[in-house]
C-alpha positions, 0 to 999 in steps of 0.5 A: 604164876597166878597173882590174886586179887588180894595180893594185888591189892596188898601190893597197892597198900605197900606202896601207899604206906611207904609213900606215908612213911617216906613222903606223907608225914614229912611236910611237918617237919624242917629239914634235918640237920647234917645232910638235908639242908645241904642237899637241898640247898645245892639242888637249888643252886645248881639249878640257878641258871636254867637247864644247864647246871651249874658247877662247879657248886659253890660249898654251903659249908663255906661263908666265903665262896669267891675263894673256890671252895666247891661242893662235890662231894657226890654227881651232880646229876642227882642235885640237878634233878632234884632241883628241877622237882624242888622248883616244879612243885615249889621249893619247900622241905616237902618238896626237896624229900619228892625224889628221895621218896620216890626212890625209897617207895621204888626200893620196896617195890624192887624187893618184892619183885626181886624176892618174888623172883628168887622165891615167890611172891610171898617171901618178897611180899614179907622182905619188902615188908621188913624193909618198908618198916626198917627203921633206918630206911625210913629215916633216911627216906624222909631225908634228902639223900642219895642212899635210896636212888643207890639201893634202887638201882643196887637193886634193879641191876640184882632183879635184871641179873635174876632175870638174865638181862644182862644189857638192863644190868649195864644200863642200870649200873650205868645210870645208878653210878650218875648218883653216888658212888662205886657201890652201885656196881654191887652185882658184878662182883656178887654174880661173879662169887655166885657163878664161881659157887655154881660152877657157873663161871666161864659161862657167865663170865664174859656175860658178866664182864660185857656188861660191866664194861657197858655200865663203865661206859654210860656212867662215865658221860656224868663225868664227861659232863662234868668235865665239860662244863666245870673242867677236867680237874673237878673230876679229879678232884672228886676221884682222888681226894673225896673217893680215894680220900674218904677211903683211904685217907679218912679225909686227912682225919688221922681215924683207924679203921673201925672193923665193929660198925656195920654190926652196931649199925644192924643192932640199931638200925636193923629194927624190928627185923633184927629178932626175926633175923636172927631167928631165921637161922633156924629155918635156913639151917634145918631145911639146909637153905644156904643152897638156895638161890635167895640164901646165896644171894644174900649172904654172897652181896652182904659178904662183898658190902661189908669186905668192901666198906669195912676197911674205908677210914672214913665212913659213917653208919649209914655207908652201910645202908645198902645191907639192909635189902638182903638182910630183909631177904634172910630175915623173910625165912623166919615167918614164910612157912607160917604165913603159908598157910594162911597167904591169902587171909595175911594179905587181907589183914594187911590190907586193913591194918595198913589202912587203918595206920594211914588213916591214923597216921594222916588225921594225927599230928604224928610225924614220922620225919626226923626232926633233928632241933624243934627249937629252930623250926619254931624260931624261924617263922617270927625271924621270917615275919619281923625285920628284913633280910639285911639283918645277920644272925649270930648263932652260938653253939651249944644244945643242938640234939644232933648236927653241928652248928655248920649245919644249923646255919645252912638251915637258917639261910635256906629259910631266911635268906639272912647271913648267919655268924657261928661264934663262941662265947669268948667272941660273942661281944665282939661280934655284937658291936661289929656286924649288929646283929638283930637276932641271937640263938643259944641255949638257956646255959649259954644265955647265962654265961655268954651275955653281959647285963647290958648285952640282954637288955639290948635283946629284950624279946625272948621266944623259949623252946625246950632250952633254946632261946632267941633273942631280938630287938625286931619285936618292939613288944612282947607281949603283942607277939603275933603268934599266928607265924607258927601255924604256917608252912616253912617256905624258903625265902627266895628274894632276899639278899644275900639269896639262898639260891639265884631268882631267876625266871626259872623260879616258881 
């Protein structure tokens, strides 16, 4: 197959505009609430203590960690070597979102090969284009996550089957079960309706289960690991309450089983590729493509993923996440016949725009990382300049755009090192005469309603964000407010007590 030199230097331009999208633009933002802060702070802790991890990981989410309260939610193994990045480059919510970039930009890369494969290198070019400007994927590339490092290898086990290399389609699987969950094993069921379709089976077949029994194999030592270091009970633990349990239980939460959300989640997530979409009907249905190798492909694993998730009690939209490759795949069939006709002048023009975007992008205060509560991002530089570490934080709820409150306190002690108590405004007093605390957040409501006279007058010093306020004490006067703290990088704090995470000699 003859690549062009304008196809190249698209390709080049592709991968350049997804590092923007997924990694460039996000140093201006915090960490987003819900996962991020979370992840972050546990690839820090399991790195505490050198090379060997160490687990089990004491929960964030838990004030009280003596009681045996452990994080493991996931394999560590993602943890582990996002830590060692975080502290390779220093830790900093820029460098805890390297990895997750990293994969994402290595997703793009794998559905352009991948259509390329199927089709031809123009159909994966687009695919890789409608999956680059998927609206979820770059929102959950600029976070802290373990999606992008799933679809990654979901998707290297699909490009090794589509070029027969059974042995790399168990290697991949294998590793790629290191990272999430079971999903990761997406192909052996595909491949195994493909072949079944194809009259292909008993062909296939021992194929297909010889390297299944190869990617069991190497992704059980994550969990030999595990139990080694951490005890064979942990292990159990993650299978039957947090895989078994979110599935079928839905985590003791008493949820019915919400058959419409993978659809709500194309509606809102599968943006700008949805009309292209759905305008691909009409090519697939008139030349009869359903036939065709990347048509059967994609509809074969969309139809596993969506019989596999759907059921689970407990799952969130981005469970899904995984559909969004190979609805890029359908989508493709909308504008490839006319983009044949001028290939070699598309790749052109792409090549310009997308580097008149970057430009625009990076010479441009526009963010494209998911800032989940601006107030708190700003309030946490004159928490990080004024008074010391010793000093708690009382956060009351309410106002937060997206997250809870848990998480917004994870975010707090990530950056200042500084306890942070969540009370309601019935407590609020009483935790003010009990732990002292020398900084209070809230919104302007619960200001109102939360705070007596003589409560406000101990906290004279208000900073303002939108409807959020903070309140001290440590800012002796207002109006000499130095206000130079919000031009600085976050930076966690790594010396403060109690720690977000252990200093120790590992530490940069």
């Amino acid at each position: 197959m003859r690549i062009s030199t304008r196809f190249t230097v698209a390709c080049i331009s592709l991968v350049s505009l997804a590092y923007v999208a997924f990694l460039g633009k996000s140093y201006e933002t915090s960490l987003r609430g819900i996962d991020s802060n979370i992840h972050a702070k546990v690839s820090m802790d399991i790195t505490s203590q050198g090379w060997k991890p160490v687990l089990p990981i004491p929960d964030p989410n838990s004030k009280s960690q003596a009681g045996g309260v452990y994080f493991n939610d996931h394999p560590f193994f993602y943890f582990w070597v996002n830590g060692w990045v975080m502290r390779a480059l220093g830790p900093s919510a820029w460098s805890a979102r390297v990895l997750t970039a990293t994969f994402s930009t290595g997703c793009v890369v794998l559905v352009l090969l991948l259509g390329a494969s199927l089709h031809s290198s123009l159909y994966g070019f687009i695919a890789a284009l409608f999956f680059l400007l998927t609206k979820d994927i770059i929102l959950t590339g600029a976070t802290v996550s373990l999606d992008p490092p799933m679809m990654f290898f979901i998707l290297l086990s699909f490009l090794l089957w589509s070029k027969q290399n059974w042995l790399g389609v168990g290697i991949a699987t294998g590793i790629g079960l290191w990272f999430k969950t079971p999903v990761v094993l997406l192909i052996f069921p595909t491949a195994s309706l493909i072949a079944l379709q194809r009259g292909e089976f008993k062909t296939d077949f021992p194929k297909i289960w010889r390297a299944f029994l190869l990617a069991l194999g190497l992704g059980s030592l994550i969990w030999i690991a595990l139990g080694l270091v951490a005890g064979w009970p942990l292990v159990g633990d993650y299978w039957v309450r947090q895989l078994w349990g979110t599935a079928f239980n839905g985590r003791n939460l008493g949820q019915k089983i919400d058959w419409t959300m993978f659809f709500r989640m194309v509606r809102i997530g599968f943006l700008p590729g949805l009309p292209f979409l759905l305008f691909a009907a009409i090519p697939i249905t008139r030349q009869r493509l359903w036939k065709t190798r990347p048509v059967q492909v994609s509809l074969t694993a969309l139809a596993v993923l969506i019989l596999l998730i759907t059921p689970m009690r407990f799952k969130m939209d981005y469970y899904f996440n995984p559909v969004f490759p190979f609805l890029c795949f359908l989508a493709a069939f909308s504008v490839l016949e006319i983009l044949k006709r001028v290939e070699e002048d598309f790749y052109s023009i792409f090549t310009g725009s997308s580097s008149v975007l970057m430009a625009f992008l990076l010479s441009t205060p526009t963010s494209l990382g998911p800032e989940a509560f601006v107030a708190l991002k700003k309030f946490i530089p004159f928490i990080q300049s004024y008074g010391s570490c010793e000093e708690p934080i009382l956060l009351i709820p309410g106002g937060e755009p997206i997250g809870s409150a848990h998480d917004y306190r994870l975010v707090l002690n990530f950056y200042t090192g500084r306890t942070v108590d969540i009370e309601g405004c019935e407590s609020v007093g009483t935790v003010i005469r009990k732990n002292e605390p020398q900084w209070i957040i809230l919104s302007e409501d619960n200001y109102k309603r939360c705070l007596t006279p003589d409560e406000k007058k101990k906290f004279p010093t208000q900073i303002k964000v939108g409807h959020q306020l903070l309140l001290t004490d440590e800012i002796p006067k207002p109006s000499e407010t130095d206000l130079t703290v919000l031009d600085r990088e976050l930076k966690p704090v790594v010396n403060c007590r109690p720690q977000p995470y252990t200093q120790d000699i590992y530490h940069r």
